[in-house]
ZAROLO-441636 format. One record per residue: residue number from 1; residue in one letter; x, y, z of N, C-alpha, C in turn. Coordinates in pm, whole numbers, plus 32768, in hexadecimal, padded with zeros to 4 digits. Layout:
k|r|n.px|n.py|n.pz|ca.px|ca.py|ca.pz|c.px|c.py|c.pz
NUM|A|X|Y|Z|X|Y|Z|X|Y|Z
...
***
This chain:
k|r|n.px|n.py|n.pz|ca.px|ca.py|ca.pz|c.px|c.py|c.pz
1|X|ACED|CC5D|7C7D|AC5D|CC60|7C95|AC43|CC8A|7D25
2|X|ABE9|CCEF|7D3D|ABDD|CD19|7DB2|AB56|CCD9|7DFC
3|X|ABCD|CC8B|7E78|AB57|CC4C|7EF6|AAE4|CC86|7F0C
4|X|AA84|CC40|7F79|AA41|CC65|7FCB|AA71|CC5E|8053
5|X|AA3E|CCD7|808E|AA7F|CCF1|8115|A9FD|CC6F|8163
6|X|AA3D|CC0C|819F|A9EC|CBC1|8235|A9CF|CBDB|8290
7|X|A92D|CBA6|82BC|A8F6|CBF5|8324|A94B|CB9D|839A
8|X|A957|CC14|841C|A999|CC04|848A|A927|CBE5|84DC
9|X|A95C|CBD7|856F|A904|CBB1|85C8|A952|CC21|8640
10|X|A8ED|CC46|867E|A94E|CCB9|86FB|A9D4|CC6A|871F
11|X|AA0B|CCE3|8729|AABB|CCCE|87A0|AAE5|CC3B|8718
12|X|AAE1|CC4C|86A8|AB3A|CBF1|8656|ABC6|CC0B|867E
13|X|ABDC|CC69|8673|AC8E|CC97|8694|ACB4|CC5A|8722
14|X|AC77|CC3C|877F|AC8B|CC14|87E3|AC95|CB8A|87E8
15|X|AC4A|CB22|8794|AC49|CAB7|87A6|AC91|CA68|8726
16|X|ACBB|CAC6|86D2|AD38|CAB9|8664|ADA2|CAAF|86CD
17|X|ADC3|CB18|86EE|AE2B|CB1F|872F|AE6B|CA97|878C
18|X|AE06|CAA0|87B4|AE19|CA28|8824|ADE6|C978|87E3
19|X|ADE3|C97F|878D|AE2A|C907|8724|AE94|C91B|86EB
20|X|AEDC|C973|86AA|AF6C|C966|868B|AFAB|C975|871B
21|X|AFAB|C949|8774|AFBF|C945|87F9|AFB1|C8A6|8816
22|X|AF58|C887|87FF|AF60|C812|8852|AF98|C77F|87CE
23|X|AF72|C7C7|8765|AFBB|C75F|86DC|B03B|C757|86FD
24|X|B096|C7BF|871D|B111|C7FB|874D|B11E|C80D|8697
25|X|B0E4|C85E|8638|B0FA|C899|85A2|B169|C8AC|85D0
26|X|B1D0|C921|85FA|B23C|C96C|85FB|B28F|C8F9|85D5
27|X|B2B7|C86A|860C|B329|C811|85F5|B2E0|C7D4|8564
28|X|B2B1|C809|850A|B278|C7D1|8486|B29F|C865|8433
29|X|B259|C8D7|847D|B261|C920|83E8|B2C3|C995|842D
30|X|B2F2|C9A8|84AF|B32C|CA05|84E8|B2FE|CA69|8532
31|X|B331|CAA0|8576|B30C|CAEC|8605|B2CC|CB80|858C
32|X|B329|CBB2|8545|B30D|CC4B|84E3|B294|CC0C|84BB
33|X|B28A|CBA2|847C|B1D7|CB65|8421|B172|CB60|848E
34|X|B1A4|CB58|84E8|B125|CB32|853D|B0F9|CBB9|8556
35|X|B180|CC41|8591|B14F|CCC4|85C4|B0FB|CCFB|8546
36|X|B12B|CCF9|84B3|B0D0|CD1F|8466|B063|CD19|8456
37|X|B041|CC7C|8452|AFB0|CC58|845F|AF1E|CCA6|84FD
38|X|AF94|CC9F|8571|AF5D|CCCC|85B5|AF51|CD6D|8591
39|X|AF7F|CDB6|856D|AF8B|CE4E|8550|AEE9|CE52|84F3
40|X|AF10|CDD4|847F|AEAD|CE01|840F|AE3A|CDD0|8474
41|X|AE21|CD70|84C6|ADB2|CD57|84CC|AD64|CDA4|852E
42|X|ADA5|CDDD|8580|AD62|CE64|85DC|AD3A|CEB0|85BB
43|X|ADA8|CEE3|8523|AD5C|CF71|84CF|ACD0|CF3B|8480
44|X|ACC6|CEBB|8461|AC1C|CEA2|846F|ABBB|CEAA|84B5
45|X|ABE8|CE92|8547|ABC1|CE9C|85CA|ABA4|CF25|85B7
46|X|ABEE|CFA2|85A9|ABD8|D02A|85F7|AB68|D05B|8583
47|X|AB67|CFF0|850D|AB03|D023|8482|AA7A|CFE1|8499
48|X|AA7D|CF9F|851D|A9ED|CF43|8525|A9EB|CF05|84C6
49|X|AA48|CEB2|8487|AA43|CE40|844F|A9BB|CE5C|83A8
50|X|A9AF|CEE8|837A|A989|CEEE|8334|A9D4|CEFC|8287
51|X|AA3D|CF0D|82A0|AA96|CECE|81F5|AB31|CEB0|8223
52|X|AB3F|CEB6|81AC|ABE4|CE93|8182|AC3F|CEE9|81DE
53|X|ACB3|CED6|8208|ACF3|CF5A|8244|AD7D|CF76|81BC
54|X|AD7C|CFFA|819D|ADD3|D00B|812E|AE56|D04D|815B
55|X|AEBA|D01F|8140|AF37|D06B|8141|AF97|D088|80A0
56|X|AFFA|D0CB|80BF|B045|D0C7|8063|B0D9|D08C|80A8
57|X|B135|D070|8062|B1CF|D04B|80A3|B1F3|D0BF|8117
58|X|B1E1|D135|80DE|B216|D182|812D|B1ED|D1A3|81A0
59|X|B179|D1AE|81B0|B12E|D1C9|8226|B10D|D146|827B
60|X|B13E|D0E1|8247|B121|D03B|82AB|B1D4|D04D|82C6
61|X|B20E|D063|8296|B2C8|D05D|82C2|B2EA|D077|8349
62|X|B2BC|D101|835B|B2E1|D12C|83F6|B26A|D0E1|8448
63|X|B212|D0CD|8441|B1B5|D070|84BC|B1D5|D007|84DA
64|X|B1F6|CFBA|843F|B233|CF3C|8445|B2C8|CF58|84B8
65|X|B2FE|CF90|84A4|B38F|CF98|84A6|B3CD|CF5F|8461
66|X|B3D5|CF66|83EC|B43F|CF43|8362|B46A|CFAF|8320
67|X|B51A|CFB2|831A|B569|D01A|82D4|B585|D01C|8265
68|X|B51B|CFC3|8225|B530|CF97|8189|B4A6|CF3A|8156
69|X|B499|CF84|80D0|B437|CF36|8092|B431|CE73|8093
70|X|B4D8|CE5E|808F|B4CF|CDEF|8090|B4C1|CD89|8100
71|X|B4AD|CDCF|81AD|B475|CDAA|8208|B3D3|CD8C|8221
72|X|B3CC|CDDE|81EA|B313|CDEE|8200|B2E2|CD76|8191
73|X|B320|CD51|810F|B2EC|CCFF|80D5|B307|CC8B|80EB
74|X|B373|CC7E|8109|B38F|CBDD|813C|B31F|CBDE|81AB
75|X|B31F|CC18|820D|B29D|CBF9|8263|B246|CBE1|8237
76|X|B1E1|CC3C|81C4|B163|CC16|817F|B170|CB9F|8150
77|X|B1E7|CB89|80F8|B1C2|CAF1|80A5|B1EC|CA7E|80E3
78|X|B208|CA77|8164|B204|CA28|81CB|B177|CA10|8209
79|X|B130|CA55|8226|B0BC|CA65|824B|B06E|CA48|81EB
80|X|B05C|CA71|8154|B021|CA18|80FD|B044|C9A6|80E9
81|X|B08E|C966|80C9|B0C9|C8EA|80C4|B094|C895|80F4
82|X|B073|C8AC|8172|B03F|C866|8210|AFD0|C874|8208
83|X|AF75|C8C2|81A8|AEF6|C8BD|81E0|AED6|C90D|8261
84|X|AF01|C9A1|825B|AEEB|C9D4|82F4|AEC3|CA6B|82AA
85|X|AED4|CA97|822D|AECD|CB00|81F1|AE83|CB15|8184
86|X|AE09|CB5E|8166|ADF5|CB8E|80D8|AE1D|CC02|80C9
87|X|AE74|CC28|8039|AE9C|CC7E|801E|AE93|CC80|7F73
88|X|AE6E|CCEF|7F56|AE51|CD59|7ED4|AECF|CDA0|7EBB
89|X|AF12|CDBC|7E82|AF69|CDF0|7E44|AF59|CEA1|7E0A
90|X|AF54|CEFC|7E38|AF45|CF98|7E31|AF98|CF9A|7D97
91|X|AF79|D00A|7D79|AFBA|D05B|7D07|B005|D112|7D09
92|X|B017|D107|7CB5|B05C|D1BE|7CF1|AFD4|D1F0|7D0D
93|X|AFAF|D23B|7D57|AF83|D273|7DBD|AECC|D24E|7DE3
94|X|AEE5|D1C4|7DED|AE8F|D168|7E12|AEE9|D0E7|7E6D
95|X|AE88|D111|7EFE|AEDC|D0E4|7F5F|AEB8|D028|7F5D
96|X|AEEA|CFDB|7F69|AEFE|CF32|7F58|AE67|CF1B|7FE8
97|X|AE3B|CEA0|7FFB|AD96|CE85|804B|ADDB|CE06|807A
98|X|ADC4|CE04|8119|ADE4|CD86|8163|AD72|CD95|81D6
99|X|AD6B|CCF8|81EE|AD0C|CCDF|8253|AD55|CC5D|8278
100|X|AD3C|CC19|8305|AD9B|CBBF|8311|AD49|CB5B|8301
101|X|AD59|CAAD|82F9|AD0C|CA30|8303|AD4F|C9B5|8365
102|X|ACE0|C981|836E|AD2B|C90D|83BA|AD2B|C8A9|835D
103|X|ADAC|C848|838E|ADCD|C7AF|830F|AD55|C777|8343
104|X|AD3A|C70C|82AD|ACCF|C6B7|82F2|ACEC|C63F|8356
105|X|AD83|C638|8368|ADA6|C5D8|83E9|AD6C|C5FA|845F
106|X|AD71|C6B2|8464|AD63|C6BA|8501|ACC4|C707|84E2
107|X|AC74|C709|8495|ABD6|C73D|84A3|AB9C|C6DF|851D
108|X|ABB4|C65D|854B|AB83|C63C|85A7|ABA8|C61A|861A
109|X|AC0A|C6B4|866E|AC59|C693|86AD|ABDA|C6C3|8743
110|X|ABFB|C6B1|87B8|AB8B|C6F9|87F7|ABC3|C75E|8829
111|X|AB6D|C7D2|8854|AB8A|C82B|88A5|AB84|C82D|8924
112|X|ABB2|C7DC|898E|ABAE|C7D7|89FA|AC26|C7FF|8A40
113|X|AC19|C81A|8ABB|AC9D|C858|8B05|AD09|C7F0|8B3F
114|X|AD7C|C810|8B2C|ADD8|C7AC|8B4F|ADE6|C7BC|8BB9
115|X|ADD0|C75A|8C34|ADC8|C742|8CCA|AE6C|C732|8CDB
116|X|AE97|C6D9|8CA3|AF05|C688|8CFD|AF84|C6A4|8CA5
117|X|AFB3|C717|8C62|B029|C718|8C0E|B0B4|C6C4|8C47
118|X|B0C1|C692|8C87|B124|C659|8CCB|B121|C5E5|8CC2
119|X|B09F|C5A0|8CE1|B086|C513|8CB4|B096|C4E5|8C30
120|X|B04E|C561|8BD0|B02C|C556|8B4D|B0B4|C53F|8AE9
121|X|B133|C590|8B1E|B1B9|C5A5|8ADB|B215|C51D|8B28
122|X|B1FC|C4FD|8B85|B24F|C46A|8BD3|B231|C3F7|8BD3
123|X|B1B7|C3D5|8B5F|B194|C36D|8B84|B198|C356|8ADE
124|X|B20C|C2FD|8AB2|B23B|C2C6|8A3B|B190|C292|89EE
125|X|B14C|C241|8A44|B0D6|C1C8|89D2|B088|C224|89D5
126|X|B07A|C2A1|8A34|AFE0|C2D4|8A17|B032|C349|89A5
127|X|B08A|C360|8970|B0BB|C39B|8902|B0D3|C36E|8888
128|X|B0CA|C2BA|889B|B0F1|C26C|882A|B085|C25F|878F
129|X|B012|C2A1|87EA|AF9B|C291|8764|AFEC|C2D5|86D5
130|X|AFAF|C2EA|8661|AFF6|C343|8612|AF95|C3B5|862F
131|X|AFE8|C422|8619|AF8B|C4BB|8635|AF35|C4E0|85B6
132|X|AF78|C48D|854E|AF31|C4DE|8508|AE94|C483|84C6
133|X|AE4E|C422|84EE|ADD9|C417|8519|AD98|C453|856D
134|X|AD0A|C496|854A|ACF8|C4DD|85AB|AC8E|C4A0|8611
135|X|AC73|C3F3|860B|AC16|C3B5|865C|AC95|C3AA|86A1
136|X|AD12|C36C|86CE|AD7E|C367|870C|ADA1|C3F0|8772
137|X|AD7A|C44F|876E|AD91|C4C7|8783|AD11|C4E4|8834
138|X|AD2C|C4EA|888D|ACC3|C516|890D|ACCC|C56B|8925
139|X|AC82|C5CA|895C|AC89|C663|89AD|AD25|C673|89E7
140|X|AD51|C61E|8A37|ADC8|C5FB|8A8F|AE59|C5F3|8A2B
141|X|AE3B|C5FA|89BA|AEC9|C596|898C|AF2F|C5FC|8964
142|X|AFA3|C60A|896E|B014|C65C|8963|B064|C620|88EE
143|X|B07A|C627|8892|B0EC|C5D7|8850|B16B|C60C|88AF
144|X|B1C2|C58B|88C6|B244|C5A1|88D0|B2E5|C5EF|8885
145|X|B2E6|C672|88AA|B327|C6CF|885D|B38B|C68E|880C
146|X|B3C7|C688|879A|B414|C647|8753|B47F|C6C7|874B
147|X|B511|C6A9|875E|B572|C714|877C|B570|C717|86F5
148|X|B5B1|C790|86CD|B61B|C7CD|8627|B69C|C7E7|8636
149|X|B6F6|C77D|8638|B78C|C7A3|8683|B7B9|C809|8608
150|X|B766|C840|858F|B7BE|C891|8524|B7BA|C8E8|853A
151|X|B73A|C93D|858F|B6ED|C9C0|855E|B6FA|CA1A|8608
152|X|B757|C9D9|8652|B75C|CA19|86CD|B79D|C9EC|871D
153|X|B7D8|CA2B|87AC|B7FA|C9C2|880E|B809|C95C|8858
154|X|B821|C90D|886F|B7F4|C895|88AC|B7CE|C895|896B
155|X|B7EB|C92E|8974|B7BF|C93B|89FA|B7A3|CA03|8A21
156|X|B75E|CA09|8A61|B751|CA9D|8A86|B7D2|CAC4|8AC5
157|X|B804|CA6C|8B03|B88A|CA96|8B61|B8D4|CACA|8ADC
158|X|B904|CA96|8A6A|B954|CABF|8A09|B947|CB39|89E4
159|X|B8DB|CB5A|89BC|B899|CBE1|89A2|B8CC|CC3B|8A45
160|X|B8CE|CC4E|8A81|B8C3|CC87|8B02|B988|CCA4|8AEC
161|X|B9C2|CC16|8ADE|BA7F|CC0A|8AFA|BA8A|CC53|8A8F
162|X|BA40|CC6B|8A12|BA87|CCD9|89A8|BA54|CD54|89AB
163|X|BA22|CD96|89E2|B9CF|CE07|8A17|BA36|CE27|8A92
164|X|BA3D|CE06|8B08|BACA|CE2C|8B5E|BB45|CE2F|8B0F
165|X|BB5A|CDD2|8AAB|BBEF|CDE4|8A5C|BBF5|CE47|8A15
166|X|BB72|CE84|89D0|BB68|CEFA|897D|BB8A|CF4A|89F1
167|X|BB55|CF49|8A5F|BB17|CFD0|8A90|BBBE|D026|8AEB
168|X|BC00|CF90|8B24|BC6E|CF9F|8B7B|BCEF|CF81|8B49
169|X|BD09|CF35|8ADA|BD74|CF24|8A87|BD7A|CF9C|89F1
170|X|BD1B|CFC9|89BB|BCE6|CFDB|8962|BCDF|D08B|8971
171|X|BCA8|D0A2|89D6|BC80|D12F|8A0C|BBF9|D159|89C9
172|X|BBAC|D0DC|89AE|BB4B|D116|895E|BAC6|D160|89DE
173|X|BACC|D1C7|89F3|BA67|D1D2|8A75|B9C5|D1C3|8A5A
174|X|B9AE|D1C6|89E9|B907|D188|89EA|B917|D0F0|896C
175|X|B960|D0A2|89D7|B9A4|D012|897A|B8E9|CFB4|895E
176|X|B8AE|CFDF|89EC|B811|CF7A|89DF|B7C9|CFBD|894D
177|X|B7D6|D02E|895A|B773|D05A|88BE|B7AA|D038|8869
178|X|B852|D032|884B|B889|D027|8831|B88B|CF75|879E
179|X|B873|CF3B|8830|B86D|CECD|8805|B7FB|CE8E|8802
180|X|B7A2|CED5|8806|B6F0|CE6C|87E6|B715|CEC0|8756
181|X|B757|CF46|873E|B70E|CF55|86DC|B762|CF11|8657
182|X|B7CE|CED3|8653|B80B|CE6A|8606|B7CC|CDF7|8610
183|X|B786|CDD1|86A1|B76F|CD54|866F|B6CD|CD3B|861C
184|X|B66F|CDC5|85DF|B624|CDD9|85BB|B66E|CDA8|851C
185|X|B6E5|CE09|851D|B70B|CDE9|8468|B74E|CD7F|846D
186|X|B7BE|CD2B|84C5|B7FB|CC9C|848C|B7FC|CC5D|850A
187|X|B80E|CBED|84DB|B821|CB85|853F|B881|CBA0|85D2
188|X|B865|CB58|863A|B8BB|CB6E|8690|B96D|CB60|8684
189|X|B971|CAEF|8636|BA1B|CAD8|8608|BA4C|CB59|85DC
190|X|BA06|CB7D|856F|BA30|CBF7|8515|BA49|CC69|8586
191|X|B9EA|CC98|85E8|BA13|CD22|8644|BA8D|CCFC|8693
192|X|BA94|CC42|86BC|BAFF|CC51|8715|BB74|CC3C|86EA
193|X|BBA0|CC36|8666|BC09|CC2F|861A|BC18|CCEB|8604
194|X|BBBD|CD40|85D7|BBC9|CDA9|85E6|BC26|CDE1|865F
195|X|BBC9|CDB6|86E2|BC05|CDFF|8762|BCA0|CDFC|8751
196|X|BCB6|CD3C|8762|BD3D|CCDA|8753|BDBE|CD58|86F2
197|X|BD91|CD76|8690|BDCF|CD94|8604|BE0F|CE46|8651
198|X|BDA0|CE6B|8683|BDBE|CF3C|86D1|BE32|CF21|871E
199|X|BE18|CEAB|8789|BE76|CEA2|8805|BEF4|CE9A|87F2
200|X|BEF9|CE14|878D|BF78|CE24|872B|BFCF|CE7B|86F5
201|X|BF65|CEC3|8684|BFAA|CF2B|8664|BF8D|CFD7|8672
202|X|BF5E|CFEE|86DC|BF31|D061|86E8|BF96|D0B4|8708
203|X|C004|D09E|8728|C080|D0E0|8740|C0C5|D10E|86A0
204|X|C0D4|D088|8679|C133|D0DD|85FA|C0BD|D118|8595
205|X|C01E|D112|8595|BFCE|D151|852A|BFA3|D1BE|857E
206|X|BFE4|D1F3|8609|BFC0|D273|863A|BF1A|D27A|8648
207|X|BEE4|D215|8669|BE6D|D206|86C1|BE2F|D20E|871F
208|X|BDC7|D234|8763|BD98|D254|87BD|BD0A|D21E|87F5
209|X|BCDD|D267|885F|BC3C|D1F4|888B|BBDA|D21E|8808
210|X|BBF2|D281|8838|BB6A|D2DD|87A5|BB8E|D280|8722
211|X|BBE2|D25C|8709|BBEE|D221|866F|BBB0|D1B9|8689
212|X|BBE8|D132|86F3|BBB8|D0D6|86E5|BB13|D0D2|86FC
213|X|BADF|D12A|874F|BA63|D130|8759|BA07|D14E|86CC
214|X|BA34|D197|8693|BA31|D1D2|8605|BA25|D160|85B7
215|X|BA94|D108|85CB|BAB3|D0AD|8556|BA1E|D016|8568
216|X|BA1C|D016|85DF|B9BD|CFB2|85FA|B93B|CFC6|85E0
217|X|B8FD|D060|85E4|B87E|D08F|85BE|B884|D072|8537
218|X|B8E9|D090|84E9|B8C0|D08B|844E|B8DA|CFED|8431
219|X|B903|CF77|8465|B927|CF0F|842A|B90B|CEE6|83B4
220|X|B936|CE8C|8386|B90B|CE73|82ED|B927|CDD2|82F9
221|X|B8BD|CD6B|82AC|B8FB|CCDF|82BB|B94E|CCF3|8215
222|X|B94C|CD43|81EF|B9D2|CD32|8174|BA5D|CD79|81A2
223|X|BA20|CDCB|820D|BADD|CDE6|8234|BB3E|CDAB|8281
224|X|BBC6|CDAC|824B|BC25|CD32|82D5|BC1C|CDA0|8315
225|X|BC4F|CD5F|83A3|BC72|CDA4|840E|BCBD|CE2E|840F
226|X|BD27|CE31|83B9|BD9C|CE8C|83AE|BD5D|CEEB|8334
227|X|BCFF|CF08|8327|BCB3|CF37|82AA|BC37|CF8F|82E5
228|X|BC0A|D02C|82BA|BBA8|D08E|82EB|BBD7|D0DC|8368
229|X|BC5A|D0FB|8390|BCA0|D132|83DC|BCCE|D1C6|8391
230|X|BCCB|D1C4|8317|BD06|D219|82FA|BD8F|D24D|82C9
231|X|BDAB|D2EB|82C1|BE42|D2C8|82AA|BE84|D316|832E
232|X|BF0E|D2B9|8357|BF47|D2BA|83A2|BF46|D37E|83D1
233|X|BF33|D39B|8440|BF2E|D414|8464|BFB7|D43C|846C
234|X|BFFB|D4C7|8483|C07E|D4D3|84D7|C07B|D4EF|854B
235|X|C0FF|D50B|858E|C0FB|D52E|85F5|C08A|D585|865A
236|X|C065|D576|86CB|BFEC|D5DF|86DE|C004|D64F|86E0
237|X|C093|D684|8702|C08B|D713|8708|C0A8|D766|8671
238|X|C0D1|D706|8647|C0DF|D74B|8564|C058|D739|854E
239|X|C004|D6C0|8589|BF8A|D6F9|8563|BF4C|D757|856E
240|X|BF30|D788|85DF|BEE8|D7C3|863D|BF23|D84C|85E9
241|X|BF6F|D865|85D1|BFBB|D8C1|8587|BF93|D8DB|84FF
242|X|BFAA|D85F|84D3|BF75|D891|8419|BEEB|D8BD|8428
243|X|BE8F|D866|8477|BE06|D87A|8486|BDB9|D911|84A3
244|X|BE14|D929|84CE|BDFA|D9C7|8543|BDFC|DA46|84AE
245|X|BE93|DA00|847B|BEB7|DA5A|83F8|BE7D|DA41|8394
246|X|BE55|D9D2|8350|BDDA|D9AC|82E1|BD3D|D9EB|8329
247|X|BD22|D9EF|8396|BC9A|DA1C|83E7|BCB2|DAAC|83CF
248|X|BD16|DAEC|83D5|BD0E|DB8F|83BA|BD16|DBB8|8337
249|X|BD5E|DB53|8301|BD74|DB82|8245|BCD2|DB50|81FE
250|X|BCA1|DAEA|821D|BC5A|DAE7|81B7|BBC0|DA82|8216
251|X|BBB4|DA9C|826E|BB43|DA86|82B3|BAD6|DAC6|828A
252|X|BAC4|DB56|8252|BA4D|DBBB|8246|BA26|DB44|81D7
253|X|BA8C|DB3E|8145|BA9B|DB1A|80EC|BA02|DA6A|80E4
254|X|BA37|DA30|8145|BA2E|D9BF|8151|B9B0|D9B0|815B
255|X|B985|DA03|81E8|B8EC|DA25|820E|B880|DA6B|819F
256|X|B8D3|DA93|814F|B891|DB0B|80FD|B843|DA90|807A
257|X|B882|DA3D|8082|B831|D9C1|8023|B7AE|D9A1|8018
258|X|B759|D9B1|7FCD|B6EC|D980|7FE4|B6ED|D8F2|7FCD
259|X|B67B|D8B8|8038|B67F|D82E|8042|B6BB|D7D6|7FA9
260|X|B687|D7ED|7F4E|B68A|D798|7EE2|B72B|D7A1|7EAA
261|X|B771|D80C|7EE2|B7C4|D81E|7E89|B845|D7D9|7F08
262|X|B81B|D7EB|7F6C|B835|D798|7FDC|B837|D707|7FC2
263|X|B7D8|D6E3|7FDF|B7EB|D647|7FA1|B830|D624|7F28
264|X|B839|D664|7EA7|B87C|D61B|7E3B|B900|D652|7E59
265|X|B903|D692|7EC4|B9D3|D6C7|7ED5|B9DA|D666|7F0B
266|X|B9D4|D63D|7F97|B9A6|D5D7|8009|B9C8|D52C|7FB0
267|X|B988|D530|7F4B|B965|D4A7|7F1B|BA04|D4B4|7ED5
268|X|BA2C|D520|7E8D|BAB3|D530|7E21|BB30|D4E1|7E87
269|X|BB28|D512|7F02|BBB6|D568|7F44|BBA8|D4CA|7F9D
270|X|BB5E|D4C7|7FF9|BB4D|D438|8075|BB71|D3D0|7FF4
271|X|BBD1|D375|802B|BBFA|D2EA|8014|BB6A|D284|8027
272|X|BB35|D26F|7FD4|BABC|D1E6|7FF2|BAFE|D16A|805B
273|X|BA84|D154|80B7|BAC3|D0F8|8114|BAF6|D14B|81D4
274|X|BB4C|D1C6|817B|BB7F|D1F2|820E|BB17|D222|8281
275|X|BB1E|D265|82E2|BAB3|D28E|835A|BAA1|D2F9|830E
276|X|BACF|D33C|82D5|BA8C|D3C0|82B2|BA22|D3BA|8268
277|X|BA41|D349|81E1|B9DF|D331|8172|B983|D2DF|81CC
278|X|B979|D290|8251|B907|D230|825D|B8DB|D2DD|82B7
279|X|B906|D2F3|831D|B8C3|D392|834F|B85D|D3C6|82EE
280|X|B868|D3E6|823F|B84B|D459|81E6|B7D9|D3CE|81E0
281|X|B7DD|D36D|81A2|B77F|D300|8163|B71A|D300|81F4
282|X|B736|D321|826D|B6B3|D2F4|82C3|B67F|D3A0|8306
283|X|B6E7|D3F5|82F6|B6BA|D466|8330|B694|D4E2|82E5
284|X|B6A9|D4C9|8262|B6AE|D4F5|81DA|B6EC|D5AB|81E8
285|X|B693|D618|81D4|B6B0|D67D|8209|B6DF|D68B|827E
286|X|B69D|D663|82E8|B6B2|D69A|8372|B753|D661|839E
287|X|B79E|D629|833F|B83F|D5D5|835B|B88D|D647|8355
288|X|B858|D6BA|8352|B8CA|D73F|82E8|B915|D732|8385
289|X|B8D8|D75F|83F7|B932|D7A3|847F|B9AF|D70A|8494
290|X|B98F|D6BA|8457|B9C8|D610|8495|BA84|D62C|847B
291|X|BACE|D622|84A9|BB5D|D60C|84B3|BB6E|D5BE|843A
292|X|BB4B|D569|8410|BB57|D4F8|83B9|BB49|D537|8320
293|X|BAE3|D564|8342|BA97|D5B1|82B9|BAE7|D631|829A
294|X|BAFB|D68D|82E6|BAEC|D6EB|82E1|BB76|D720|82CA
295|X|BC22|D6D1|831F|BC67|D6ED|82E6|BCD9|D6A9|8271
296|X|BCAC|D657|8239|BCAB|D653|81A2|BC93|D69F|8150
297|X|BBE7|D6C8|8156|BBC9|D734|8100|BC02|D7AF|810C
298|X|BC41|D7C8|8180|BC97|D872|819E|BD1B|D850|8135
299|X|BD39|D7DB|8150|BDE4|D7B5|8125|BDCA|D7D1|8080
300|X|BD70|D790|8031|BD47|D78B|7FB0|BD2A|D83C|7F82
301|X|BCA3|D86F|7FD0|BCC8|D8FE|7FD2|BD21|D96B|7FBA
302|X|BD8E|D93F|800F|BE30|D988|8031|BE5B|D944|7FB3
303|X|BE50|D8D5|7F68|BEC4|D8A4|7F12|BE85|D904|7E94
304|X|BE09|D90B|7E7C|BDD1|D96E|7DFE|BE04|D9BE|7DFA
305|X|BE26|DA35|7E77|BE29|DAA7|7E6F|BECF|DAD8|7E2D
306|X|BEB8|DB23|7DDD|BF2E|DB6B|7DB1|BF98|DB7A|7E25
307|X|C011|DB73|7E43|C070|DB9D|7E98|C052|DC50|7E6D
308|X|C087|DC86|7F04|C099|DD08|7EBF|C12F|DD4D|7EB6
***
């Protein structure tokens, strides 16, 4: 059954915002639920608060930053759950209607500016009310952040000591992008068991910075460590060699694909799981020039062809 969109009051997005702020939402529904909500509730903002704002999966994925359908929804139904979301459900090519709400715990929270954040977070009794009354609740009041020892580090320094280990043990030379952008897809344990797992064995799987950097952009919380690397390369100079000679035999060949026929070779030939297949799954066409991608499909190429 389709809502009614609620009348706003100016700068709503502004003073949303700054209640899932001072509730501290993020240690309830998560840091991704909270950026969503803020995303959706601005694009009401930039609509003057006159309807629904509509998306589809695909086009909320990249704003959101989710590399999968099943990111973006766990966020939504977190946010419904809680009472922080209305959401409509789209159909094929009828885009899904969200507008955000507040719980009725915090409708009577005030909007006033927090003077003293320092006082407000150190002082145990003036935190002891429960938050989620909202006569309990003053202009001033901070809830006291509640840690998640599952879902992250237990200190910024950690994050920082595995980022130098990538970057100087590892050779990964852009180890910082490197590594926010794993810790977007899994937990902090998971990337630093990754790093842990290269250092180890990066010698006998003929590894390098580019891989591990590689390997951490695509993370997966279903892959072990020793898993999305690929297959073992050879030597660099037999590479560099076959490559040069598959690039002259059957490169025109390769390029000469039109996209579609590209992708279902692409999808045949790449191992599911390896860098090449996560490369083709996020870069789709544009993966053809990629090392990963590209010489497999020469090798598969060369194996069709008649000897002469």
């Amino acid at each position: 059954m389709t809502g009614v969109y609620p009348k706003r009051e100016p700068f709503f997005a502004n003073r949303y915002v700054r209640l899932l702020t001072k509730v501290a939402a993020a240690n309830e529904i998560s840091p991704e639920t909270c950026w969503l909500l803020a995303m959706i509730v601005h694009q009401e903002d930039s609509c003057r608060y006159r309807k629904a704002i509509t998306f589809t999966n695909p086009q909320m994925m990249p704003i959101f930053g989710a590399h999968s359908p099943e990111k973006l929804e766990a966020a939504r139904d977190r946010a419904v759950a809680h009472g922080w979301l209305h959401y409509e459900k789209g159909w094929k090519g009828v885009p899904g209607r969200y507008w955000v709400l507040i719980p009725p715990d915090y409708e009577g929270v005030e909007d006033a500016p927090v003077t003293d954040l320092s006082a407000a977070i150190s002082t145990p009794k003036k935190a002891a009310k429960n938050p989620t009354k909202a006569e309990g609740i003053s202009g001033s009041y901070i809830p006291t952040p509640i840690p998640s020892p599952s879902e992250g580090p237990s200190a910024e320094g950690e994050v920082e000591e595995l980022i130098k280990k990538a970057k100087h043990q590892g050779g990964c030379r852009a180890a910082r992008q490197a590594i926010q952008a794993a810790l977007r897809r899994v937990p902090f344990a998971h990337a630093k068991q990754i790093v842990h797992w290269y250092i180890e064995h990066r010698t006998s799987r003929r590894l390098n910075g580019a891989d591990l950097c590689d390997r951490l952009k695509t993370a997966e919380p279903s892959q072990a460590p020793d898993q999305g690397w690929g297959v073992d390369p050879p030597p660099a100079a037999s590479h560099a060699k076959e490559s040069d000679r598959l690039e002259r035999a059957h490169g025109k060949a390769l390029d000469a694909l039109p996209p579609a026929e590209f992708l279902k070779l692409a999808r045949h030939v790449l191992k599911e799981g390896s860098t090449g297949w996560q490369m083709l799954e996020q870069m789709r066409e544009s993966s053809r020039d990629e090392s990963a991608v590209r010489l497999p499909l020469l090798r598969h190429i060369a194996a069709q062809k008649p000897n002469p």
